[in-house]
PASEBA-1860 file (N, C-alpha, C; in nm, 3 decimals):
! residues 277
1> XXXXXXXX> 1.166/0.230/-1.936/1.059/0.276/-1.848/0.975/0.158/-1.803 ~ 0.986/0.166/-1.662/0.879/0.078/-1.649/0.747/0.123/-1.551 ~ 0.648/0.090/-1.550/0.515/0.174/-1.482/0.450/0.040/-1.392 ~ 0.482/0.015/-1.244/0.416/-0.085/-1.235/0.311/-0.061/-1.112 ~ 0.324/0.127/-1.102/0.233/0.162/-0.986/0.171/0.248/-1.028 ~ 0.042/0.223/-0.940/-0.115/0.287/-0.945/-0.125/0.358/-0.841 ~ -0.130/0.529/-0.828/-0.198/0.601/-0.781/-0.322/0.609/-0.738 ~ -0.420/0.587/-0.656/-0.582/0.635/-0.698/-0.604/0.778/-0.594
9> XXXXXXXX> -0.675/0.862/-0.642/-0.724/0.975/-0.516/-0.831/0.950/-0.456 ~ -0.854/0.903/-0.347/-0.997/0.872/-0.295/-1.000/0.932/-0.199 ~ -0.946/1.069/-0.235/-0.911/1.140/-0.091/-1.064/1.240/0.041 ~ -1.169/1.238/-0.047/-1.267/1.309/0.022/-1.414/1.242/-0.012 ~ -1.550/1.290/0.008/-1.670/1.280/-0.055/-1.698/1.368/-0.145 ~ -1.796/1.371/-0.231/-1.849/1.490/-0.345/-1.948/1.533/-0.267 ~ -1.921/1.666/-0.238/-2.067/1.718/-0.161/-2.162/1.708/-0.276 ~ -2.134/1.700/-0.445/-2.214/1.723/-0.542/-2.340/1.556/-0.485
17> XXXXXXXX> -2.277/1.471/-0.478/-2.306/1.368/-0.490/-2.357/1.344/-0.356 ~ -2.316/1.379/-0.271/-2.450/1.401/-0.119/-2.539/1.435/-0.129 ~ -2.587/1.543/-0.209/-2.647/1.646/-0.220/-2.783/1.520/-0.324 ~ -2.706/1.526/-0.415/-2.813/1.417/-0.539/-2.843/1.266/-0.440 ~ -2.797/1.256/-0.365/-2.823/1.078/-0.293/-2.924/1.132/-0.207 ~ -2.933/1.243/-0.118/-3.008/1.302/-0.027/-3.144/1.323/-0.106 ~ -3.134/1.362/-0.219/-3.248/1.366/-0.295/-3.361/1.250/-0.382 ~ -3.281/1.171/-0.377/-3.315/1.000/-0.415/-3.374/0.950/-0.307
25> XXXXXXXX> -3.452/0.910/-0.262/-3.525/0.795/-0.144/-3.465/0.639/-0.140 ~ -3.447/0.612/-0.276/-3.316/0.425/-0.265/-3.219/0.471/-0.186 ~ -3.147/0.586/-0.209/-3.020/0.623/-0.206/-2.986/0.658/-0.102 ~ -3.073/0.713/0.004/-3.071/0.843/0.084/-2.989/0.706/0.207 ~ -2.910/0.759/0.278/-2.832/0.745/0.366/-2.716/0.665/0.316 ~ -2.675/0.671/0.205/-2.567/0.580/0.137/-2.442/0.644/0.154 ~ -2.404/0.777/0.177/-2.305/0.777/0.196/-2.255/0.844/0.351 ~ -2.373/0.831/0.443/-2.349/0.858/0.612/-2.222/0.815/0.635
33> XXXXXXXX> -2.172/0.659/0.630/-2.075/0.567/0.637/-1.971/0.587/0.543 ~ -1.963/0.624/0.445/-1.850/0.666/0.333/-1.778/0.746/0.321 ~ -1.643/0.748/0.302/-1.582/0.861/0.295/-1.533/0.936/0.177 ~ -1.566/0.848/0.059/-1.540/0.875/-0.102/-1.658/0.814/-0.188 ~ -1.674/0.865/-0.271/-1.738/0.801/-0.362/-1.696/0.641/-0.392 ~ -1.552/0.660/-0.427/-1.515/0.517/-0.487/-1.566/0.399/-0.377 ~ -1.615/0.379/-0.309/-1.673/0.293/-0.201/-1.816/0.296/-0.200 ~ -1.879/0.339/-0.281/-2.047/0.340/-0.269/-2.047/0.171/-0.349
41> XXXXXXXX> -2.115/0.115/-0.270/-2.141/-0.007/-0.344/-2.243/-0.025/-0.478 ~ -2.206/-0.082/-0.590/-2.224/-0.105/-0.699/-2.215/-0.254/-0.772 ~ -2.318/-0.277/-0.882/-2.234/-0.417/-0.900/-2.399/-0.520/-0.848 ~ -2.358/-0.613/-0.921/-2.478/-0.715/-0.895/-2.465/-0.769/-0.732 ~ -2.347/-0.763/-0.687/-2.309/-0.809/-0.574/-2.266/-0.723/-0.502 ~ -2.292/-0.580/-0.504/-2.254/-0.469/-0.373/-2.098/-0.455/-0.372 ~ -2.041/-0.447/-0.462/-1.918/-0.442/-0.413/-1.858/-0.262/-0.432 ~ -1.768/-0.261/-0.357/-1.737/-0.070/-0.401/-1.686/-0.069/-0.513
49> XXXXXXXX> -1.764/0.056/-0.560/-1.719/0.137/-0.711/-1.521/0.036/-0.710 ~ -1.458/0.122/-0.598/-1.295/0.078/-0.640/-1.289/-0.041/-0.666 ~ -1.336/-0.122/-0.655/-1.270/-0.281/-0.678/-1.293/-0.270/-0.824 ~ -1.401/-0.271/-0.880/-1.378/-0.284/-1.041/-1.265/-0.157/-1.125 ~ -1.211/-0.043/-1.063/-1.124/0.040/-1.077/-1.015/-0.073/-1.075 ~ -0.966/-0.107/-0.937/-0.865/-0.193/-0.907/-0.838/-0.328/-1.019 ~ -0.974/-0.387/-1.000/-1.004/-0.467/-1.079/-0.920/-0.489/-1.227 ~ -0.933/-0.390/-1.324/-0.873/-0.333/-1.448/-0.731/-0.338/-1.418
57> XXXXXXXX> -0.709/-0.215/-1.347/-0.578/-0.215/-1.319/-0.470/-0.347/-1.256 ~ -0.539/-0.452/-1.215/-0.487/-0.571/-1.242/-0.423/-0.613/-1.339 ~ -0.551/-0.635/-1.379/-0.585/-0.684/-1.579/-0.470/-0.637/-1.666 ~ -0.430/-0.508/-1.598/-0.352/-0.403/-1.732/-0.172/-0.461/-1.669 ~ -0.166/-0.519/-1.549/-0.008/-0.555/-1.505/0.002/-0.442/-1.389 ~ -0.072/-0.380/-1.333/-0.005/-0.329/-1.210/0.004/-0.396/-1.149 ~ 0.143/-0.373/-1.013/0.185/-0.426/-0.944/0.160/-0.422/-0.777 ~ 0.184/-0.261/-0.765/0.140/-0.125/-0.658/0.045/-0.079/-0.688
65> XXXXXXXX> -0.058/-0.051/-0.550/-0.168/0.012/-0.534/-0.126/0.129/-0.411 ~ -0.172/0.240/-0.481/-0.099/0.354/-0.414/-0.275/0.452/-0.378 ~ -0.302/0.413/-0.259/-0.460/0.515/-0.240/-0.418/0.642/-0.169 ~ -0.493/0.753/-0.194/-0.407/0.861/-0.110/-0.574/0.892/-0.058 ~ -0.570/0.881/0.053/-0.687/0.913/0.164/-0.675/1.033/0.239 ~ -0.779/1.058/0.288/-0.807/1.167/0.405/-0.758/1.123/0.519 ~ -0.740/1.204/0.654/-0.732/1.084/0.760/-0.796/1.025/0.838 ~ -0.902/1.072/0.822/-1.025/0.944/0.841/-1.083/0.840/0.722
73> XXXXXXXX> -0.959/0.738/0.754/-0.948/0.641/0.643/-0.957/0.517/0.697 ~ -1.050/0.484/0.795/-1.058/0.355/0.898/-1.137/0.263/0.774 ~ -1.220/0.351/0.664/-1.325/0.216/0.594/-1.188/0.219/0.466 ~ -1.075/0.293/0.415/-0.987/0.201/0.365/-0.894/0.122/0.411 ~ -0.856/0.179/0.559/-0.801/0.049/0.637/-0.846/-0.082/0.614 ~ -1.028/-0.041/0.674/-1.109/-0.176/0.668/-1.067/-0.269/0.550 ~ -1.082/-0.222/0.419/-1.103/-0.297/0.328/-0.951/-0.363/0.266 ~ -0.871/-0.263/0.328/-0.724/-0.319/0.233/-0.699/-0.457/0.354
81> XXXXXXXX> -0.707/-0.448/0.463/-0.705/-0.570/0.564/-0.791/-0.694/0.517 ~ -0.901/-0.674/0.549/-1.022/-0.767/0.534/-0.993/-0.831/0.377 ~ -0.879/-0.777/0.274/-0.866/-0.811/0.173/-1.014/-0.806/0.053 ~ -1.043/-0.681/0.076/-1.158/-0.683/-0.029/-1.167/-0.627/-0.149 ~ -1.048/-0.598/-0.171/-0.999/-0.534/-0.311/-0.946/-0.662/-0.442 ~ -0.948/-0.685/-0.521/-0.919/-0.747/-0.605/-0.747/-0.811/-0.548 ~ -0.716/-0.932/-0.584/-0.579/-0.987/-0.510/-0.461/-0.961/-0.683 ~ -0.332/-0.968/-0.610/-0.231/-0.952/-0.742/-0.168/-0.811/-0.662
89> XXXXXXXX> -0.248/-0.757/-0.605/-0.157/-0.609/-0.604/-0.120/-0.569/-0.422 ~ 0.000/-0.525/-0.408/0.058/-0.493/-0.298/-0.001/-0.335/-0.284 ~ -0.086/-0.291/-0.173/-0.169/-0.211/-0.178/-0.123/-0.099/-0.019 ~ -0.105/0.046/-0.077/-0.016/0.107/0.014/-0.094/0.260/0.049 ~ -0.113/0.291/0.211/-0.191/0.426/0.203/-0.125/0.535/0.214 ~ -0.195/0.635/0.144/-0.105/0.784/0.193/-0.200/0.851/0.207 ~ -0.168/0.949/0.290/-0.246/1.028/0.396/-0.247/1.180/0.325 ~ -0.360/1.207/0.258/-0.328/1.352/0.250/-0.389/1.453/0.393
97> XXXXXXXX> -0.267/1.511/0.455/-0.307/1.605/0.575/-0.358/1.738/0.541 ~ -0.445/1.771/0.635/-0.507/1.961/0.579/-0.435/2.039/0.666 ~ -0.354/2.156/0.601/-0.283/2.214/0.660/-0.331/2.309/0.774 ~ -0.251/2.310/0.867/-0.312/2.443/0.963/-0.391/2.533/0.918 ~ -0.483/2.595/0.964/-0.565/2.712/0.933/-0.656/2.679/0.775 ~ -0.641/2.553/0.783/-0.755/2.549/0.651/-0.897/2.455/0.703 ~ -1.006/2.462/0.600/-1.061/2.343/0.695/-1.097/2.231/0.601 ~ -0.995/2.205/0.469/-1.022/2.160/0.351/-0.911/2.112/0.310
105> XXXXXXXX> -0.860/1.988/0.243/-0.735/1.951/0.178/-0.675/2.045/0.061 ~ -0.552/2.102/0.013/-0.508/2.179/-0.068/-0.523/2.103/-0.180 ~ -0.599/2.056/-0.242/-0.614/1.992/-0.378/-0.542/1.852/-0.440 ~ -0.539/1.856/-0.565/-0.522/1.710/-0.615/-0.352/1.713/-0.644 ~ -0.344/1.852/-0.677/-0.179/1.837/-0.660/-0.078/1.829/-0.553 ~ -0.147/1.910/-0.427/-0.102/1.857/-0.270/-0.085/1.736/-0.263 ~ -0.174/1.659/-0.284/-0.231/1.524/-0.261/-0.143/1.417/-0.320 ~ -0.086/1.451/-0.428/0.046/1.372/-0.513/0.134/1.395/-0.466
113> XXXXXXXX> 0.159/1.502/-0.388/0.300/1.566/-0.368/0.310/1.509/-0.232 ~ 0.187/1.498/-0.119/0.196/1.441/-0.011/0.277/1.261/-0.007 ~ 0.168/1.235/-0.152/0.207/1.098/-0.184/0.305/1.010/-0.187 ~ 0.368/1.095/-0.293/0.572/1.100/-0.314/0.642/1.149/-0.192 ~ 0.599/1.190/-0.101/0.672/1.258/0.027/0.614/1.136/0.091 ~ 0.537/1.065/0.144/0.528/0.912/0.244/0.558/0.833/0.155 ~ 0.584/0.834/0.027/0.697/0.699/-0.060/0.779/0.779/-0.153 ~ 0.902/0.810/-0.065/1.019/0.869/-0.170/1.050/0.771/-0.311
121> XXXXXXXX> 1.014/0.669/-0.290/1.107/0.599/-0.415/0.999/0.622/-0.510 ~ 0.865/0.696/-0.539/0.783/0.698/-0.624/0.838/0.824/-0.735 ~ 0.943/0.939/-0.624/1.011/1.018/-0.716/1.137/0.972/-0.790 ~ 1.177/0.856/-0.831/1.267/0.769/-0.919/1.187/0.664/-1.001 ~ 1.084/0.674/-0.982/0.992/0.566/-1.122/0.908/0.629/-1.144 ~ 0.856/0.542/-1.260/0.730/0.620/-1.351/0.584/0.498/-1.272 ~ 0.536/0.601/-1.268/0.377/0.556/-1.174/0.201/0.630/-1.290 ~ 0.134/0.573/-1.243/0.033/0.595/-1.337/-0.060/0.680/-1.192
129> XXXXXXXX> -0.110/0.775/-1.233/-0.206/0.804/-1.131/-0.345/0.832/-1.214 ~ -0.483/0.828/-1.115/-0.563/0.910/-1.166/-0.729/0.934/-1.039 ~ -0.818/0.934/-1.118/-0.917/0.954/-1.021/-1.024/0.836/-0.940 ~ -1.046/0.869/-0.838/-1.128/0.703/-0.766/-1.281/0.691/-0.820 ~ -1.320/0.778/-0.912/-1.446/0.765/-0.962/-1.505/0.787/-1.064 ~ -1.398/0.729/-1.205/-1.398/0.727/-1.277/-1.405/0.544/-1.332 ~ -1.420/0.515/-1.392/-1.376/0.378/-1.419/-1.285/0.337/-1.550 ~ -1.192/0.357/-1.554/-1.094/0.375/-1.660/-1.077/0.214/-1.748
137> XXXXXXXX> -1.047/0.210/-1.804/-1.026/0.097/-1.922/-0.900/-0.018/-1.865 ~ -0.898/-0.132/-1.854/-0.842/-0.195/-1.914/-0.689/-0.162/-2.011 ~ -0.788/-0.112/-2.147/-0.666/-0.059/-2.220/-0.618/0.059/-2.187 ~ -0.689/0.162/-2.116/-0.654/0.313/-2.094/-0.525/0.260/-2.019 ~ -0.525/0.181/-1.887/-0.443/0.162/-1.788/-0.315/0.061/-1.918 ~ -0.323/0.013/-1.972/-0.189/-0.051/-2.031/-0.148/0.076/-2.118 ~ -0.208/0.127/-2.214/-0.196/0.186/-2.293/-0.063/0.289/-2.212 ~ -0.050/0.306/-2.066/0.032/0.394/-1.991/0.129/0.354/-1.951
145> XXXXXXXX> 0.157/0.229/-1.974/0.233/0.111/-1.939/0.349/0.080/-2.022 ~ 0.287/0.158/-2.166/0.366/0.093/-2.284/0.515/0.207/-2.287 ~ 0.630/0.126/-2.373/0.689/0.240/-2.364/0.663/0.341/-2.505 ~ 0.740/0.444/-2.456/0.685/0.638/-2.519/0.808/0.723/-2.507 ~ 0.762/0.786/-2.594/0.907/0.872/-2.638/0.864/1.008/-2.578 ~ 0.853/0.996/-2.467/0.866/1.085/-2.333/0.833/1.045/-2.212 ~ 0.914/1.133/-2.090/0.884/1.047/-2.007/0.736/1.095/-1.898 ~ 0.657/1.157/-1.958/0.558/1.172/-1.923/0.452/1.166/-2.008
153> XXXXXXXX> 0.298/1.115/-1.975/0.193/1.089/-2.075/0.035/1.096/-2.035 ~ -0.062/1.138/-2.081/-0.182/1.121/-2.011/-0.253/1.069/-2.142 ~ -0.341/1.012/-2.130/-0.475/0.968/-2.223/-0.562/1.096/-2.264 ~ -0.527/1.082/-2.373/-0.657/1.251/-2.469/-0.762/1.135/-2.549 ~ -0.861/1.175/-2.428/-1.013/1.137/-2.522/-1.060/1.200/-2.605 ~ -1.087/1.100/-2.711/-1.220/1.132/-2.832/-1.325/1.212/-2.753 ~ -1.361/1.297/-2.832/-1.519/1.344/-2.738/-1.603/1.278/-2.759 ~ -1.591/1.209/-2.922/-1.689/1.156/-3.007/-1.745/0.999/-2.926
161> XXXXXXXX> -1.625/0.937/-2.868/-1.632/0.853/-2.811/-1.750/0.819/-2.678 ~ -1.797/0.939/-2.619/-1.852/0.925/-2.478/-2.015/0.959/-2.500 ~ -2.021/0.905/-2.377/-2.203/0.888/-2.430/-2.254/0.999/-2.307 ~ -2.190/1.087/-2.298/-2.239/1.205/-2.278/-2.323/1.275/-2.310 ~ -2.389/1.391/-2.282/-2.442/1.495/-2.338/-2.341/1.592/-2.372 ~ -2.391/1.685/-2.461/-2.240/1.801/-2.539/-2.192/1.888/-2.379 ~ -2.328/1.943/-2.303/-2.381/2.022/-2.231/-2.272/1.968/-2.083 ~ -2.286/1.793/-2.088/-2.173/1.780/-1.973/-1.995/1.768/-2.028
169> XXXXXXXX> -2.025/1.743/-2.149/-1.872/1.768/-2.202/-1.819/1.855/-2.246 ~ -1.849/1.973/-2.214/-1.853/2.112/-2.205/-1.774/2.158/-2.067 ~ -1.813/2.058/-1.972/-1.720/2.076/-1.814/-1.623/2.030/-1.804 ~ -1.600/1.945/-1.918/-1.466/1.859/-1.893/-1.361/1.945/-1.957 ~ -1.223/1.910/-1.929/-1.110/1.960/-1.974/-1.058/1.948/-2.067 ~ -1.036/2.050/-2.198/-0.990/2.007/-2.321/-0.849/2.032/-2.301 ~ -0.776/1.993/-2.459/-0.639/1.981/-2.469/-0.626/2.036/-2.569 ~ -0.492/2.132/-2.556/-0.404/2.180/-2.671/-0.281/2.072/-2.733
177> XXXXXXXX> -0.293/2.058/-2.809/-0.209/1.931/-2.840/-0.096/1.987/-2.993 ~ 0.013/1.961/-2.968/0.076/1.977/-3.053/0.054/1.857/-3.221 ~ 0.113/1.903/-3.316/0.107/1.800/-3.416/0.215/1.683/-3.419 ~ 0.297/1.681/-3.297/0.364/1.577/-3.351/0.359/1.498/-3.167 ~ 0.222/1.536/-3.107/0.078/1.461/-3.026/0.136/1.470/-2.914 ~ 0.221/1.616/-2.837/0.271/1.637/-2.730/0.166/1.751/-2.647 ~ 0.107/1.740/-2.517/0.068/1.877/-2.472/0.107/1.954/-2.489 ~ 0.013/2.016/-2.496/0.086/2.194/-2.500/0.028/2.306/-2.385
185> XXXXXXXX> -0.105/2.247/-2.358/-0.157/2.299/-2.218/-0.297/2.196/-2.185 ~ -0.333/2.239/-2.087/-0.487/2.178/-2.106/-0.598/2.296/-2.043 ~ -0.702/2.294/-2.066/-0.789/2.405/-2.038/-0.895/2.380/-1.993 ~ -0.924/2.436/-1.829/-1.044/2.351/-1.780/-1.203/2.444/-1.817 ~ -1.290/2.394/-1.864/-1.400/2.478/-1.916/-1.431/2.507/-1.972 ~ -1.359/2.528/-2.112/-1.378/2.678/-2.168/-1.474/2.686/-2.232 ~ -1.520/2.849/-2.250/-1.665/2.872/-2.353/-1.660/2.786/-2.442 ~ -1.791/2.792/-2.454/-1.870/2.696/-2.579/-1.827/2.773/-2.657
193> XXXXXXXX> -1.826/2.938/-2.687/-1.747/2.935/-2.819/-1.658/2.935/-2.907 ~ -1.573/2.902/-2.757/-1.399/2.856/-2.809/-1.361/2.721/-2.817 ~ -1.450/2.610/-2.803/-1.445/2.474/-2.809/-1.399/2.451/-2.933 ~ -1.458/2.483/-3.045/-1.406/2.449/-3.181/-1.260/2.454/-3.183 ~ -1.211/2.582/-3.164/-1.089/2.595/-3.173/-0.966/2.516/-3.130 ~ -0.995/2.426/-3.027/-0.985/2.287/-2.967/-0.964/2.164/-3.028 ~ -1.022/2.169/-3.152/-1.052/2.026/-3.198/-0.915/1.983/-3.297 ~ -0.864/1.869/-3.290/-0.758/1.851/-3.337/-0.761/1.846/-3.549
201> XXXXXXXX> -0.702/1.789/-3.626/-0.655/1.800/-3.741/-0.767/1.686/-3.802 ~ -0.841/1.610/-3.716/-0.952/1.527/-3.784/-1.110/1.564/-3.740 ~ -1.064/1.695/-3.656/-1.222/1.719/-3.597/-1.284/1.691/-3.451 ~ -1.171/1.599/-3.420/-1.217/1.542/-3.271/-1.161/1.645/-3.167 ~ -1.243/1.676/-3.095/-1.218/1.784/-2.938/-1.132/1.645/-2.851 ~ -1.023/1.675/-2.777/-0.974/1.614/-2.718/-0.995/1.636/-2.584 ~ -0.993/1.550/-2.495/-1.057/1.565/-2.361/-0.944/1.494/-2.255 ~ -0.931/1.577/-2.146/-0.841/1.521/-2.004/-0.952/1.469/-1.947
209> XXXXXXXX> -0.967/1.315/-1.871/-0.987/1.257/-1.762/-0.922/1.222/-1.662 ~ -0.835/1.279/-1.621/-0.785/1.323/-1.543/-0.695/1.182/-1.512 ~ -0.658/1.094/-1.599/-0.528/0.955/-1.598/-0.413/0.991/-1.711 ~ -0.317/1.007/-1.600/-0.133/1.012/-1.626/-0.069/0.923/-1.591 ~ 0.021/0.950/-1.659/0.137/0.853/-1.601/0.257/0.995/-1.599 ~ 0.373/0.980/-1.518/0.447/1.066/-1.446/0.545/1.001/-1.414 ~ 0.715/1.014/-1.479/0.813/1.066/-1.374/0.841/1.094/-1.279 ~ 0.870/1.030/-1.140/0.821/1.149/-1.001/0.926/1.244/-1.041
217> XXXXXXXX> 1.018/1.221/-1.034/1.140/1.368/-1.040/1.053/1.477/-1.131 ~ 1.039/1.443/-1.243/0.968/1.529/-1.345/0.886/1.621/-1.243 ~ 0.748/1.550/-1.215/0.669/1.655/-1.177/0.671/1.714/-1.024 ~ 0.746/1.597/-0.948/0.707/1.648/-0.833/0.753/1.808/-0.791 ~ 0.862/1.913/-0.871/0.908/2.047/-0.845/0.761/2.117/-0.854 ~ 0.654/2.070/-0.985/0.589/2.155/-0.996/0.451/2.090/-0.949 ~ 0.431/1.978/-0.879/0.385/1.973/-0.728/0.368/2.090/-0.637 ~ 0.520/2.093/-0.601/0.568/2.137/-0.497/0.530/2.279/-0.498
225> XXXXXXXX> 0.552/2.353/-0.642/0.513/2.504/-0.672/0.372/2.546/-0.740 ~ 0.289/2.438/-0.744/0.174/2.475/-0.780/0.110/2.575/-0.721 ~ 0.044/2.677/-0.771/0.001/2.820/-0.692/-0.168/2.772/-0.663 ~ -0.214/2.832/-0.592/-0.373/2.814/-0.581/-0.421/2.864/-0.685 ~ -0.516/2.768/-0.693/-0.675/2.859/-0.789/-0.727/2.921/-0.726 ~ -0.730/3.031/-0.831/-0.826/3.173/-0.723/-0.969/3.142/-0.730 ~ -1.015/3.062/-0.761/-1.173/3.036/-0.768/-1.182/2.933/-0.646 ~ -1.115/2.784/-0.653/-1.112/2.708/-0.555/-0.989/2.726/-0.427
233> XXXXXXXX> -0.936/2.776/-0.457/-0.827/2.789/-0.332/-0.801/2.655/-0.358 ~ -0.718/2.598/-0.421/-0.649/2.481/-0.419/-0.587/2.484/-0.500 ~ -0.470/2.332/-0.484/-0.380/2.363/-0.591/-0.397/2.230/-0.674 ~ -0.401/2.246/-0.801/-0.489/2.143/-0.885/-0.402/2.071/-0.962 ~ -0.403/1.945/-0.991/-0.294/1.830/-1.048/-0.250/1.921/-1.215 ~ -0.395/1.926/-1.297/-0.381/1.976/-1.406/-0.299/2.107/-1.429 ~ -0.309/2.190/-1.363/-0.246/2.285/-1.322/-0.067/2.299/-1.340 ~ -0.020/2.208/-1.207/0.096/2.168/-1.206/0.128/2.092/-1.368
241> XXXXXXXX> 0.107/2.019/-1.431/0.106/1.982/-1.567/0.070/2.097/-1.623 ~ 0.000/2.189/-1.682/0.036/2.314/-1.764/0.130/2.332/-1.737 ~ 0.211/2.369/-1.605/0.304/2.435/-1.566/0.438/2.397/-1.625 ~ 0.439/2.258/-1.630/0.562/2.154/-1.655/0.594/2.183/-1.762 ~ 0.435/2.166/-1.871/0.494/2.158/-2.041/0.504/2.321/-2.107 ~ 0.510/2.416/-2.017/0.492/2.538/-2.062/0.691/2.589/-2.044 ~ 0.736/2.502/-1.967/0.867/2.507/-1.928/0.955/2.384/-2.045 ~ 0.878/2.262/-2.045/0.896/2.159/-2.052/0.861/2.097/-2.163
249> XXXXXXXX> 0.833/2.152/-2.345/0.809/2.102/-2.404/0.851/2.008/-2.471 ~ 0.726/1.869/-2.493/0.747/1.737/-2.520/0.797/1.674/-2.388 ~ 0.766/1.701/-2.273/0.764/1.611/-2.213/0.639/1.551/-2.168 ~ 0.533/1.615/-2.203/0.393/1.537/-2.152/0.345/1.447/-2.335 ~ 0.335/1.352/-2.319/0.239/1.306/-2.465/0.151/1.280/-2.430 ~ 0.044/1.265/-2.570/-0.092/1.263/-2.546/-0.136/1.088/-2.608 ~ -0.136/1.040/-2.503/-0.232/0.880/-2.603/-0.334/0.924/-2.627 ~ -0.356/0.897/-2.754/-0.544/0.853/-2.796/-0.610/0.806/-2.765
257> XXXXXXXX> -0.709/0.779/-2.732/-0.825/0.640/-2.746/-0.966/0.714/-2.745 ~ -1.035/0.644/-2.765/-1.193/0.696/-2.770/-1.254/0.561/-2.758 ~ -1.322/0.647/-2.632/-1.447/0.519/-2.546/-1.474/0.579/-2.474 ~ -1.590/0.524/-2.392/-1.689/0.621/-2.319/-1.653/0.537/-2.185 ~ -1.617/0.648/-2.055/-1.607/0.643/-1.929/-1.692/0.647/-1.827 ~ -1.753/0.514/-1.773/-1.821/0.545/-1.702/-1.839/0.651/-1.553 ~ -1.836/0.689/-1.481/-1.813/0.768/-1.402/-1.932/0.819/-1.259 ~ -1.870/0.846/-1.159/-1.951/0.822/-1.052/-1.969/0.988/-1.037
265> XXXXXXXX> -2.057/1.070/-1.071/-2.102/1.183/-1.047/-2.189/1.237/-0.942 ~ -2.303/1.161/-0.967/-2.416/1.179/-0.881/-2.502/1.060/-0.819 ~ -2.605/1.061/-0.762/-2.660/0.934/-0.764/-2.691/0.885/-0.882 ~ -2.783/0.960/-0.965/-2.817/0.866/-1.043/-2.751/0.756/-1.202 ~ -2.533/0.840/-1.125/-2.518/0.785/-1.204/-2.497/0.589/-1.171 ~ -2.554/0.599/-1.022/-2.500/0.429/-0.948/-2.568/0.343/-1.024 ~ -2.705/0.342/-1.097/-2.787/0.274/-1.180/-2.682/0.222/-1.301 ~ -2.576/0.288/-1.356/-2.524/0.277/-1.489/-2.411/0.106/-1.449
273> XXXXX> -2.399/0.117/-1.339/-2.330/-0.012/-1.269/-2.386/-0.107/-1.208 ~ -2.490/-0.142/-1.280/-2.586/-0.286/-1.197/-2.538/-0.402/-1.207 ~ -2.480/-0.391/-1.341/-2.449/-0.549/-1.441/-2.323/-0.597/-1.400 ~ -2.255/-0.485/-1.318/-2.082/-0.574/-1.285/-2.124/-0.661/-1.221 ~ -2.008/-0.760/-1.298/-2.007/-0.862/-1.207/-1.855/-0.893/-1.039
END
């Protein structure tokens, strides 16, 4: 196995995060010009959230940079030209399109599936994907790299690890994990009073941030058949993965690690990124 391409989704804005910048007076017109979060500038020197994303994923041996955009993607045009992304990586766009009669992209699993459909050869290797506004590790990104006795894998966080509140890690996605550390589903939400029930054989709640690594052959069928969420009308990456290992057991594993993710939520989480350099 070898993994030498990077997915990122930087496919829309967070209305959550309009909404909180609109409410800030520093902030307020920061993202008129933007089309994702991962581009809000950050950093002692203004640079976008993605470059220190990219950045890592250097660090870790990627090779391919795989962005899947909206199609109003002229400010990632801008930047993959003008060369303002970290250098080392051959950097490639895909277009997620909104289908007729919608007025919204079909989700994060469309969006992969669009991906692998403008680069067929991504369904014959193993590729790492994950989210543009998150800031993932260094080691998270090798740790996906390594080889594994399956051919699919995502990172299960420590809860203990994040410098969260309980109250926001409560929104995040836990994991059912088998004992010999294979998915078994993942579960987005669930009551606070079924969280316990969650927690693995040492106590730790395990958590999806939403970074895999993937087979294209593997997942792209259940891409392709992912059903909508009846709450969002979309069809959701995690989703398609329940789907796989519910057919497919031991083919998803779970890496460990525990560390705290920084992450681009709202405005006020842009303060937590002053010090990059």
């Amino acid at each position: 196995m070898e993994n030498k391409s990077l997915i990122i989704m930087v496919g829309g804005a967070s209305s959550r995060m309009k909404r909180s910048l609109k409410a800030i007076s520093d902030h307020r017109g920061v993202m008129d010009n933007i089309p994702h979060k991962s581009l809000i500038p950050v950093g002692k020197h203004g640079r976008p959230f993605l470059y220190y994303l990219v950045k890592n994923a250097v660090e870790a041996g990627y090779e391919n940079l795989y962005l899947i955009t909206s199609p109003e993607n002229q400010v990632f045009q801008e930047l993959v030209s003008d060369q303002k992304l970290p250098a080392g990586l051959k950097v490639y766009l895909a277009v997620q399109q909104v289908p007729d009669k919608r007025e919204k992209p079909l989700g994060t699993a469309d969006a992969l599936q669009q991906c692998l459909d403008q680069y067929p050869k991504l369904k014959q290797t193993t590729f790492t994907v994950c989210n543009g506004d998150n800031l993932y590790s260094v080691g998270a990104f090798k740790d996906l790299r390594m080889e594994r006795k399956a051919p699919n894998a995502l990172i299960s966080y420590g809860s203990s690890g994040f410098e969260y509140s309980d109250e926001r890690i409560s929104k995040f996605a836990v994991m059912d994990i088998s004992s010999e550390g294979y998915l078994k589903k993942i579960v987005e939400k669930p009551p606070m009073e079924d969280i316990p029930g969650y927690k693995d054989e040492t106590g730790e709640l395990r958590v999806s941030m939403n970074i895999f690594s993937f087979y294209g052959g593997d997942i792209y069928p259940y891409l392709k058949n992912c059903p909508l969420d009846p709450i969002r009308d979309e069809k959701e990456l995690p989703k398609a993965v329940g789907n796989m290992v519910m057919e497919r057991p031991k083919s998803v594993l779970c890496i460990p690690r525990s560390e705290h993710i920084p992450d681009l939520t709202d405005a006020h989480d842009i303060q937590l990124f002053k010090n990059l350099e």
